[in-house]
C-alpha positions as CSV (number, residue, x, y, z in Angstrom):
1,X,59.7,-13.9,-26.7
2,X,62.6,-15.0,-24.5
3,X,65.2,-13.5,-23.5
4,X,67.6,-13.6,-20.7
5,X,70.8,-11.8,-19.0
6,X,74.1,-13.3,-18.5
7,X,76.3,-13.1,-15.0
8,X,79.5,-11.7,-16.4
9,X,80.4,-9.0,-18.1
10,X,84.2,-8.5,-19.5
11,X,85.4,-5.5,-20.1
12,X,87.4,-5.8,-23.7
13,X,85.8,-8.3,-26.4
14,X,85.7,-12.0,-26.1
15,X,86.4,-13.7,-29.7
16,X,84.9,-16.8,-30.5
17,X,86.5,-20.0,-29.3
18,X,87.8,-22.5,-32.2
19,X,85.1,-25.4,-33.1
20,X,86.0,-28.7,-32.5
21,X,87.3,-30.7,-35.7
22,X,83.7,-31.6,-37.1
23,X,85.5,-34.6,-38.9
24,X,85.8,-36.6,-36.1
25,X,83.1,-39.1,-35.6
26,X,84.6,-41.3,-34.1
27,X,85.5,-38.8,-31.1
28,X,81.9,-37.7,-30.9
29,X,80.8,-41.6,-30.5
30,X,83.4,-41.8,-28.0
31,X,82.3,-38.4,-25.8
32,X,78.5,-39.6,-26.0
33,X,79.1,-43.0,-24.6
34,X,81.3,-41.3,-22.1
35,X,78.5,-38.3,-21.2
36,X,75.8,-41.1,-21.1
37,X,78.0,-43.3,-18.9
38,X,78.2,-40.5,-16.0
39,X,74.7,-39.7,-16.7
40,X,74.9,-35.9,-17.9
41,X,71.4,-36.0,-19.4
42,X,68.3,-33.9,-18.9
43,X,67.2,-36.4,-16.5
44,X,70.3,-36.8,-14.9
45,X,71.0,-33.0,-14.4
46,X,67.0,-32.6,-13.1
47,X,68.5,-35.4,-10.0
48,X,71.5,-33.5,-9.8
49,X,70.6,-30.1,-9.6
50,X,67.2,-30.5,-8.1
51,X,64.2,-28.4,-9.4
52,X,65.3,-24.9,-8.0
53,X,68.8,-24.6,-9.3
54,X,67.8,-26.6,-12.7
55,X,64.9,-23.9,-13.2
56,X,67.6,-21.4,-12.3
57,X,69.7,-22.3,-15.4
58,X,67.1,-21.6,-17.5
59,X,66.9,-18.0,-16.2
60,X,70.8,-17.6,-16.6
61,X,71.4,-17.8,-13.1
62,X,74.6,-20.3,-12.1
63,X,75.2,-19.8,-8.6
64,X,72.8,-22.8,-7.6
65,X,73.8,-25.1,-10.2
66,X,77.3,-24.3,-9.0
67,X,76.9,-24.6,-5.6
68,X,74.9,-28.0,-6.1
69,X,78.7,-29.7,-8.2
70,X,81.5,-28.9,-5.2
71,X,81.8,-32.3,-5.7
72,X,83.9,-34.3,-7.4
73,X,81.3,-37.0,-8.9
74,X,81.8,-38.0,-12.9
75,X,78.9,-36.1,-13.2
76,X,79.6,-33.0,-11.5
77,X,82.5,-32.7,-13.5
78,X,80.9,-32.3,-16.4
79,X,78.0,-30.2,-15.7
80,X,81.2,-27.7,-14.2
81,X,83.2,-28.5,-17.9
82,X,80.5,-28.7,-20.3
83,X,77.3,-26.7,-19.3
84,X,79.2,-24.1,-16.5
85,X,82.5,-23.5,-18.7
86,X,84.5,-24.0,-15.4
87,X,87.9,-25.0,-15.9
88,X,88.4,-28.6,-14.2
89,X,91.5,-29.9,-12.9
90,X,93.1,-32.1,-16.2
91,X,93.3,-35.7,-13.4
92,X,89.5,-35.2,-12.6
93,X,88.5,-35.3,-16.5
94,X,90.9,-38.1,-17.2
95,X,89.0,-40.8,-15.7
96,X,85.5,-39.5,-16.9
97,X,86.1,-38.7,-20.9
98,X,88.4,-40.1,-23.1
99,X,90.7,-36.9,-22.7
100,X,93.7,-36.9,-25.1
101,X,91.4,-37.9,-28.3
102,X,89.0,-34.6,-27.0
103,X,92.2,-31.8,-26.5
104,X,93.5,-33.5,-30.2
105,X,90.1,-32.7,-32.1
106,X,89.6,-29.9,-29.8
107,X,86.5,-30.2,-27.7
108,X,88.7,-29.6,-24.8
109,X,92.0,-27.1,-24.4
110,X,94.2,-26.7,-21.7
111,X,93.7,-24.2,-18.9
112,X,94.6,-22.5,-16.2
113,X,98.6,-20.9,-15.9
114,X,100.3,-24.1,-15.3
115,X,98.7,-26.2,-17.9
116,X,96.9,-28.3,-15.1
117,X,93.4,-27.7,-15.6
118,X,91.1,-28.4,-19.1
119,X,88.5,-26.3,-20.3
120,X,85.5,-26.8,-22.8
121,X,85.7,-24.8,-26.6
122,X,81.7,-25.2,-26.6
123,X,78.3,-25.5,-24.3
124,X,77.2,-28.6,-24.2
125,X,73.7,-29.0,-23.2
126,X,71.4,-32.6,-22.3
127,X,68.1,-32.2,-24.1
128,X,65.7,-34.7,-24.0
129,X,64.2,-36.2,-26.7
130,X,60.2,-36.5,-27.5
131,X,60.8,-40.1,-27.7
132,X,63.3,-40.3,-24.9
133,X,66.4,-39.9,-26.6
134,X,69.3,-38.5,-25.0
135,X,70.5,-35.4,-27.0
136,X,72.9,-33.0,-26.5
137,X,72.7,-29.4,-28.2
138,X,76.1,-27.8,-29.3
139,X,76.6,-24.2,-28.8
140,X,79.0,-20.8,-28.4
141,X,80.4,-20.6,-25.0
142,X,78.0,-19.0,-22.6
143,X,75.1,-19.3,-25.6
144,X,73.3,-22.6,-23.5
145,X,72.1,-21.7,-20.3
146,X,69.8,-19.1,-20.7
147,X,69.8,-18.5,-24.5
148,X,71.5,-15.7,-25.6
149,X,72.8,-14.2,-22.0
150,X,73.6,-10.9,-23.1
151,X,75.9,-11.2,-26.4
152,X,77.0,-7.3,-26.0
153,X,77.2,-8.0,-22.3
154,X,80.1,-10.2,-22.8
155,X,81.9,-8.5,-25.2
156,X,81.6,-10.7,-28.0
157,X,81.7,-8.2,-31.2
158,X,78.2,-7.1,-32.6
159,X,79.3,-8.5,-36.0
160,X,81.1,-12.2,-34.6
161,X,78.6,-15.0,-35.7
162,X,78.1,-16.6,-32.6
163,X,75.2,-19.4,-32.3
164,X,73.1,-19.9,-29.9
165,X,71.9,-22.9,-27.6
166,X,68.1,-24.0,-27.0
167,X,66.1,-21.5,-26.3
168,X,62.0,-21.1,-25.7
169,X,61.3,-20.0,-29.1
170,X,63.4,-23.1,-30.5
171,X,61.6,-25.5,-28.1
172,X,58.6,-23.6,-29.3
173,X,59.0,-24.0,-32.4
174,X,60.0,-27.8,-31.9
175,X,56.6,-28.6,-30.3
176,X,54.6,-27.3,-32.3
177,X,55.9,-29.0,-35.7
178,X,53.9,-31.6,-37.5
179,X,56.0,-34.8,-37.1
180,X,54.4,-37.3,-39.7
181,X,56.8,-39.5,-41.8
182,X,58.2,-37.3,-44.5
183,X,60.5,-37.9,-47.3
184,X,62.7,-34.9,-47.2
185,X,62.5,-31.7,-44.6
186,X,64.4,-28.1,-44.9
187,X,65.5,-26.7,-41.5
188,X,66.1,-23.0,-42.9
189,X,68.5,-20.9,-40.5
190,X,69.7,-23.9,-38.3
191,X,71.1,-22.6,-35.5
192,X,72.6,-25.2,-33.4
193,X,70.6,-27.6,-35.1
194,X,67.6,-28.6,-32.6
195,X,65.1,-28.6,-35.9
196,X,67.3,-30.5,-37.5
197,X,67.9,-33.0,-35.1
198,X,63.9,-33.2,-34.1
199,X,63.6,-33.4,-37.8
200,X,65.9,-36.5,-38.1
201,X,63.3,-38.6,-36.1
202,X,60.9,-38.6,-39.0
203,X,62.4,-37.6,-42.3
204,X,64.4,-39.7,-44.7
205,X,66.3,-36.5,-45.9
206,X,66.9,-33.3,-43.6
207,X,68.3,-30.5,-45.4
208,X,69.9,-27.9,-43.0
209,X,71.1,-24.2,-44.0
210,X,72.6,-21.0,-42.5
211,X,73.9,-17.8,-43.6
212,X,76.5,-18.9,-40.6
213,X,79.0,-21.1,-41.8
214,X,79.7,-21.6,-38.1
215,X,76.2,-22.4,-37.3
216,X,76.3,-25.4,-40.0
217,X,79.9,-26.9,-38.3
218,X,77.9,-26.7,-34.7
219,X,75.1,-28.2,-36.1
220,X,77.1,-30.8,-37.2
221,X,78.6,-31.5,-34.1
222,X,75.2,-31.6,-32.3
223,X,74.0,-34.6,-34.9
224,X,77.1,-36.5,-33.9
225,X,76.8,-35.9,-30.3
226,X,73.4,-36.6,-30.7
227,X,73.8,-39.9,-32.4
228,X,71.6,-38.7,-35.2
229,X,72.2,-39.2,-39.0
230,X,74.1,-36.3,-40.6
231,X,72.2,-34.0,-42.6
232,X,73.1,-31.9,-45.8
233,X,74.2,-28.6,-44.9
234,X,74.4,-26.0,-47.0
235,X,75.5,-22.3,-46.6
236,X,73.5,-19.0,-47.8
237,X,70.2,-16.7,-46.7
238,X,66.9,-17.6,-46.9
239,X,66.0,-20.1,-50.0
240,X,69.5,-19.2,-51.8
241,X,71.0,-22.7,-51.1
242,X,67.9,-24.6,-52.2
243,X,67.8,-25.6,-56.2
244,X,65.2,-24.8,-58.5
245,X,64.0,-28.2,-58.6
246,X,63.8,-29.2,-54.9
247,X,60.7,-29.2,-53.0
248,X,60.2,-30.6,-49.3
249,X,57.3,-32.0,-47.4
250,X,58.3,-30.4,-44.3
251,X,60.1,-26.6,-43.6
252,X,60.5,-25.2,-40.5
253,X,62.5,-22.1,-39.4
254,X,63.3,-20.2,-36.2
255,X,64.4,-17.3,-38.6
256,X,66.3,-14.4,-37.0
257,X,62.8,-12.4,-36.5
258,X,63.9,-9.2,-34.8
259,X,62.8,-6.1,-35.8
260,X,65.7,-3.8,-35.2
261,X,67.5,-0.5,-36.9
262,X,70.2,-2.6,-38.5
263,X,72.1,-5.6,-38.5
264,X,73.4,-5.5,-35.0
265,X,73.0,-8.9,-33.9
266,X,73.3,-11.6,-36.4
267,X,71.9,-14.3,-34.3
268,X,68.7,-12.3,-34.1
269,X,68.4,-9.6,-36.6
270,X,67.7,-10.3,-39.6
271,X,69.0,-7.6,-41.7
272,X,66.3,-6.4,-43.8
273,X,63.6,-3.3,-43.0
274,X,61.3,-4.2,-40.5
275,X,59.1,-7.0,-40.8
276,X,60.5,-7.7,-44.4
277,X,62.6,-11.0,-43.6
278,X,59.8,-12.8,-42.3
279,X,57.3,-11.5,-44.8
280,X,59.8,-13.0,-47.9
281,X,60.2,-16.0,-46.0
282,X,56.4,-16.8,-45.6
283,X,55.9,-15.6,-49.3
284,X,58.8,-17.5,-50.5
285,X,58.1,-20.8,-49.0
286,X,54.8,-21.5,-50.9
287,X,56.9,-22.7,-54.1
288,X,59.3,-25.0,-51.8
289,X,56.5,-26.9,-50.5
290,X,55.0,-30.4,-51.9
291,X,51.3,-30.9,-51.9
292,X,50.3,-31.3,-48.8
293,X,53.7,-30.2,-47.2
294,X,53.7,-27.7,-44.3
295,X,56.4,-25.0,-43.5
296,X,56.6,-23.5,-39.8
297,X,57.5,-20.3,-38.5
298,X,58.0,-18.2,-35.6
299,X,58.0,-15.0,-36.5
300,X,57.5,-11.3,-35.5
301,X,55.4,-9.2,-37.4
302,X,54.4,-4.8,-37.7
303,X,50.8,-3.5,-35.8
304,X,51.1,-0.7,-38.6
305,X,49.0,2.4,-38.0
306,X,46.1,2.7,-40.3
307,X,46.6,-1.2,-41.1
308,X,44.7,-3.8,-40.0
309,X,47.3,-6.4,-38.6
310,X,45.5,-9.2,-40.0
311,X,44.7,-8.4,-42.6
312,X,48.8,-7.4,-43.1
313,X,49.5,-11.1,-42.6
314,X,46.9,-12.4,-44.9
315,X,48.9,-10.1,-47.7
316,X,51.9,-12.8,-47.0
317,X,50.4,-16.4,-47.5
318,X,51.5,-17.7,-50.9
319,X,49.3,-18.9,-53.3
320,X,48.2,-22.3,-53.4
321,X,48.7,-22.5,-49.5
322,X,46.5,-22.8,-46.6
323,X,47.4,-21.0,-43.5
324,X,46.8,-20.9,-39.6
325,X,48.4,-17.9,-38.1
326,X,48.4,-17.3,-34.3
327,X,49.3,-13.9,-32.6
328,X,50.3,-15.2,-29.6
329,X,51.9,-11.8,-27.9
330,X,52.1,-8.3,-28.5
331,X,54.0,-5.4,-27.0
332,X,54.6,-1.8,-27.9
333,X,57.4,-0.1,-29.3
334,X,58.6,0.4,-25.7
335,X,58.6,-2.7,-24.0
336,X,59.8,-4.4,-27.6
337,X,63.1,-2.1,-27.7
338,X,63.5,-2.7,-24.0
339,X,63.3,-6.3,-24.0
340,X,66.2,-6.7,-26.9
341,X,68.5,-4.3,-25.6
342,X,68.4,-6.3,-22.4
343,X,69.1,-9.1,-24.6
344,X,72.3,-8.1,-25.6
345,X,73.0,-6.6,-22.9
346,X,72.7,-3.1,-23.8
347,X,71.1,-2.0,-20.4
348,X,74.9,-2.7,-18.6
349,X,76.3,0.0,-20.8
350,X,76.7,3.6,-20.4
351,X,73.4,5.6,-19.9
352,X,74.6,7.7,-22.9
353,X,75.0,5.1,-25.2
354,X,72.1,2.9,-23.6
355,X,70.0,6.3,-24.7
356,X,71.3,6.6,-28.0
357,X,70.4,3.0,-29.0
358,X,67.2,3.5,-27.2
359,X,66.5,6.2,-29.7
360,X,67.8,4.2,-32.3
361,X,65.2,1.7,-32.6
362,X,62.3,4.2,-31.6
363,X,63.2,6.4,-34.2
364,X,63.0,3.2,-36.5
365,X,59.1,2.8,-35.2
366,X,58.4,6.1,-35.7
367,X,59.6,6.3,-39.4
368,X,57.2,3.2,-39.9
369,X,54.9,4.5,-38.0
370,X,54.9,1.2,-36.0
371,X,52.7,1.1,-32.9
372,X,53.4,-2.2,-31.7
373,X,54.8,-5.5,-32.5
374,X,53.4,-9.2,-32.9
375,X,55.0,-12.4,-32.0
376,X,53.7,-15.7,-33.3
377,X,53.8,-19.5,-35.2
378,X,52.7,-19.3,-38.8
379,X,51.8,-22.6,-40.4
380,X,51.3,-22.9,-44.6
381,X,50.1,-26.2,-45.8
382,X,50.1,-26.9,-49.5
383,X,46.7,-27.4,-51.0
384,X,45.2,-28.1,-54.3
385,X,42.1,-26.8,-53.0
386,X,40.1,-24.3,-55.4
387,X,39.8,-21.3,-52.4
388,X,42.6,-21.9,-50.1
389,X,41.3,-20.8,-46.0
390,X,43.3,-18.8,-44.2
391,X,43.0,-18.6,-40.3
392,X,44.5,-15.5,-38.5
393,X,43.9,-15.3,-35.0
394,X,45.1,-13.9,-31.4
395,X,45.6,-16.4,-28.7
396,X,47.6,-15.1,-25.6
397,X,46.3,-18.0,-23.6
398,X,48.2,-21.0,-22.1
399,X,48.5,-24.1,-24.7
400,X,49.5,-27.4,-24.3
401,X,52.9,-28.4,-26.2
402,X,53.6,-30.5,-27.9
403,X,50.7,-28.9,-30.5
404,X,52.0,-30.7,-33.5
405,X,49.3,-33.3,-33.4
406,X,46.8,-30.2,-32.7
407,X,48.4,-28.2,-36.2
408,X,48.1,-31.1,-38.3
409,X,44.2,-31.8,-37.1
410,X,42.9,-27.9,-37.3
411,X,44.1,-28.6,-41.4
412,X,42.4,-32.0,-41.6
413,X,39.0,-30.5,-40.3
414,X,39.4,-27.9,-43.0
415,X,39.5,-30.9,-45.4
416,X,36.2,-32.2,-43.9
417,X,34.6,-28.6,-43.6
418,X,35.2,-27.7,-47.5
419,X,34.2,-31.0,-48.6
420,X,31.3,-31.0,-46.6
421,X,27.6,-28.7,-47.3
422,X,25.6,-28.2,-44.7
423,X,23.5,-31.2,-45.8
424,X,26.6,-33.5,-45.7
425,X,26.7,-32.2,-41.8
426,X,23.5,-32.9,-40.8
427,X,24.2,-36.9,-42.9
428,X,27.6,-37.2,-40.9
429,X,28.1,-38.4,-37.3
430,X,30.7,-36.9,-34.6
431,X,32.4,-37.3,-31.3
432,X,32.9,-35.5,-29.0
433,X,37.1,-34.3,-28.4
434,X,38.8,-35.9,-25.4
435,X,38.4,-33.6,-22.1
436,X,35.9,-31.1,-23.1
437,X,34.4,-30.1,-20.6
438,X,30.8,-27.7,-19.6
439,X,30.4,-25.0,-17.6
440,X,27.4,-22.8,-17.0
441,X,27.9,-19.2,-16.1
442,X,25.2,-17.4,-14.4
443,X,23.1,-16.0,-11.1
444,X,23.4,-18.0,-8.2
445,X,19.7,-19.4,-7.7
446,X,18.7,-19.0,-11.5
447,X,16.7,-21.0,-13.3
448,X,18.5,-21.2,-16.1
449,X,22.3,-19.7,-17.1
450,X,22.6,-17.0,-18.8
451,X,25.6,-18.8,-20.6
452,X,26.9,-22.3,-21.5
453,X,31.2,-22.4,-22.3
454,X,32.6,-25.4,-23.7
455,X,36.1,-25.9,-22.8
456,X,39.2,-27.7,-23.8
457,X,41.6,-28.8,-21.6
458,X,43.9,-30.3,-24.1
459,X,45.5,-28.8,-27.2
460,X,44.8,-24.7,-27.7
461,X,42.7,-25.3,-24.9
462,X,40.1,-23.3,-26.2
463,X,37.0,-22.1,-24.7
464,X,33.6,-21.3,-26.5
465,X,29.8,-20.3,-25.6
466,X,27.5,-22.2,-26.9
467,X,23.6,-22.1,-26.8
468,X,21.3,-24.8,-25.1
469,X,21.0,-26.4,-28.3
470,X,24.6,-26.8,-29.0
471,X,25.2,-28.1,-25.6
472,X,22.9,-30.7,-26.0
473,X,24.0,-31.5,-29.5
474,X,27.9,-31.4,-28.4
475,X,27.0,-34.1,-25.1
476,X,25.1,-36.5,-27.1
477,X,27.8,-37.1,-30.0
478,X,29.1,-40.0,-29.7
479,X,29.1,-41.2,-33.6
480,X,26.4,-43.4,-33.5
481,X,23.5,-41.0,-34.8
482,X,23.9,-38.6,-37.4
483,X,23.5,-34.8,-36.7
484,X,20.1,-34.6,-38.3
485,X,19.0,-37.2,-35.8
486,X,20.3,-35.3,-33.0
487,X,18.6,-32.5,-33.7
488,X,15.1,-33.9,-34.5
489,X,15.4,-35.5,-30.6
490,X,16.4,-31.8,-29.0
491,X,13.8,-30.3,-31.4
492,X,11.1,-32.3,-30.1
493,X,12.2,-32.1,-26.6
494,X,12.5,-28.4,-26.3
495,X,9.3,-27.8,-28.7
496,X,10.6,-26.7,-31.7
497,X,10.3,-26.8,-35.5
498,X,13.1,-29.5,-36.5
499,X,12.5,-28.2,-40.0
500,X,14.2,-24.8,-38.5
501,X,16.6,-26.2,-36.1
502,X,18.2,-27.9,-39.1
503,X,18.7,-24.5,-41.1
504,X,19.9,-22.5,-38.0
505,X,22.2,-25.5,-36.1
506,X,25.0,-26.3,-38.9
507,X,26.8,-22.9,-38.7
508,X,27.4,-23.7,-35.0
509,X,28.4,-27.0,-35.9
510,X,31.0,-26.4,-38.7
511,X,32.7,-23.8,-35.9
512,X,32.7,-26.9,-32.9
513,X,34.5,-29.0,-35.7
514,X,36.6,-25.7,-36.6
515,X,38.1,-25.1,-33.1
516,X,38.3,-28.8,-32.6
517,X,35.2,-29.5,-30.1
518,X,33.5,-31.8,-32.4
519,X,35.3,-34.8,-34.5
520,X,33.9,-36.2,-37.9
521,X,33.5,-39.6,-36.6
522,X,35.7,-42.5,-38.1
């Protein structure tokens, strides 16, 4: 769950800057030619700022990024205007954006007592592209580097809807989406628009929506900016802007998933008891989706005591839906409190009040009788299958992103599993996945391990012992004999009754094609 802390921290509250005019597209063309021409890109600010101070942004911290733009390079100007929010002297911008047209629509405003300088309304941020495109993600002043930076902290008012740049759960989120061709996609709860704009890549239609009417005019701004198609954006909670009669092939949402004693923070709290917005959500969804359509979600979720946590998921899939769940952090009441009111920069304020809000959100727990909280992805799939599966699982282990590809997989080997008995397995012919790898864990001198672990070193990267026999089977799949032959070659080599080795072997083989060790071949 990220979360960082801003530098500064005024002392009366900071309202929200005006937007630029979101009308202007014309201007936006004009400032992205301009932005590429001086190179402020992800790749351009990575030469810049070298590794240290780029990394740095990331954890709020300026001071290297600042000290690396003391220059007066097209490019160092606009990391200072865009992505530092330092006021630049009004001759410096002149020759590096086209300057009147940005103070008319109001990207830029003047600065400084004397007029003299020019500072930016928004962040600004490069963002690379999974196909190489240069984006740029529009945000609140101070909401890009970093991600929230301590909204409290700043003195923006609990209540102000201020929107947030990229953040690790967005780019989480991002790579772990199914990207196939689609006909029409629902970003629900858009942000700054980074789903959307991902989303833009593959679907004919993108539909975008926020409670936040100032969230849909910065997503706006971050399509044009982007150079992306504009999307339809439409204002309300949850499902409320979608019609009765639209359905989508893709859904994804980066919903605000805190659980919290209120309302506080609109940019993360979702407002309902709980776990409950993520629950109706999930539940909801189900009815949105066309066959074969998948909605994504991070999400936070209740370790209730007496409950089983898994089992509390299950409770949300919608009918008609497959669904792969992964619990990829927990943390108790404690540290979960702890790490949001450092978020918004709560842990600045006085002790007393620091205390009281403290209290606040354990007293919350405690009338739930919450014992910890769950962070996670939740995938649905629309099926028309007779007993949809549902997967719920804890993986706290290192993945490699983008997992999209991976998602979209683990659902087509439930395809081939429930299509498939066990004597359709033993017909069929695999392969072996790309970089698994062996290892035998045991005595040093021994005869024989005491263990065999098949590993992946790609996707979930999962790891999972095996017996003799499976290790065999797993090495020799190639797809050009069937299962059933395989096995009749290890039975006779390690002395066995093939008759039995064919009744005990395709459990272990459905769970290799499960976890995505095994691949039904063609």
């Amino acid at each position: 769950m990220p979360s960082a802390v801003y530098p500064t921290s005024p002392a009366s509250p900071v309202p929200l800057a005006p937007l630029p005019a979101g009308d202007r597209a014309d201007v936006a063309a004009r400032l992205r030619d301009a932005l590429l021409a001086a190179s402020f890109t992800a790749d351009g600010l990575l030469e810049l700022l070298d590794a240290p101070a780029y990394a740095a942004l990331a954890r709020s911290e300026t001071v290297p990024a600042l000290r690396a733009t003391r220059g007066d390079t097209p490019l160092e100007t606009l990391v200072r205007l865009f992505l530092l929010q330092q006021p630049v002297p009004h001759a410096r911008v002149e020759g590096v954006l086209p300057l009147a047209e940005c103070l008319e629509s109001g990207w830029l405003v003047p600065a400084g007592d004397a007029g003299t300088d020019v500072a930016a309304t928004v962040d600004v941020r490069p963002y690379g592209g999974p196909g190489g495109e240069d984006w740029f993600i529009v945000s609140d002043l101070g909401c890009a580097v970093g991600g929230a930076g301590g909204i409290g902290g700043r003195g923006l008012q609990a209540d102000t809807a201020v929107v947030l740049g990229v953040g690790g759960a967005s780019t989480t989120l991002a790579g772990i989406t199914v990207r196939t061709p689609v006909a029409a996609a629902l970003d629900l709860g858009t942000g700054s628009g980074i789903q959307a704009l991902h989303a833009a890549r593959h679907a004919t239609r993108v539909t975008a929506t926020d409670l936040n009417p100032r969230a849909l005019h910065i997503t706006a701004l971050t399509l044009a900016l982007s150079g992306a198609p504009a999307a339809d954006l439409r204002e309300g909670s949850l499902f409320e802007p979608v019609r009765d009669d639209e359905t989508y092939d893709l859904i994804v949402s980066n919903p605000p998933f805190v659980i919290s004693p209120g309302a506080r923070l609109t940019y993360r709290d979702g407002g309902m008891g709980g776990d409950d917005l993520c629950r109706t959500l999930v539940q909801q969804a189900g009815e949105r989706l066309r066959e074969g359509g998948f909605a994504q979600f991070l999400a936070n979720w209740q370790h209730v005591e007496g409950e089983d946590w898994q089992d509390r998921l299950r409770s949300w899939v919608p009918r008609d839906c497959d669904a792969w769940i992964v619990q990829r952090e927990t943390q108790d009441v404690t540290q979960y409190a702890e790490l949001w009111l450092r978020d918004a920069g709560d842990h600045r304020s006085d002790p007393a009040e620091y205390r009281a809000l403290y209290d606040a959100w354990l007293d919350e727990f405690e009338a739930r009788k919450v014992k910890a909280v769950g962070f996670g992805w939740i995938t649905l799939r629309r099926t028309a299958a007779a007993v949809p599966s549902i997967t719920v699982e804890e993986w706290p282990h290192p993945v490699e992103q983008p997992l999209g590809d991976t998602v979209r997989a683990h659902f087509e080997r439930l395809d081939y599993l429930r299509a498939n008995d066990d004597a359709a397995l033993l017909a069929g012919r695999f392969e072996l996945a790309a970089e698994i790898v062996q290892e035998q864990v045991g005595l040093p001198g021994a005869e024989d391990p005491e263990h065999v672990v098949l590993r992946q070193h790609r996707g979930m990267r999962r790891a999972t012992k095996v017996d003799t026999v499976g290790a065999g089977f797993a090495g020799v799949c190639d797809g050009t004999l069937t299962a059933g032959r395989i096995l009749d070659a290890i039975a006779q080599l390690v002395g066995e009754d093939p008759v039995l080795l064919r009744d005990r072997t395709p459990a272990q083989i459905r769970l290799l094609v499960e976890q995505g060790f095994l691949e039904p071949a063609g």
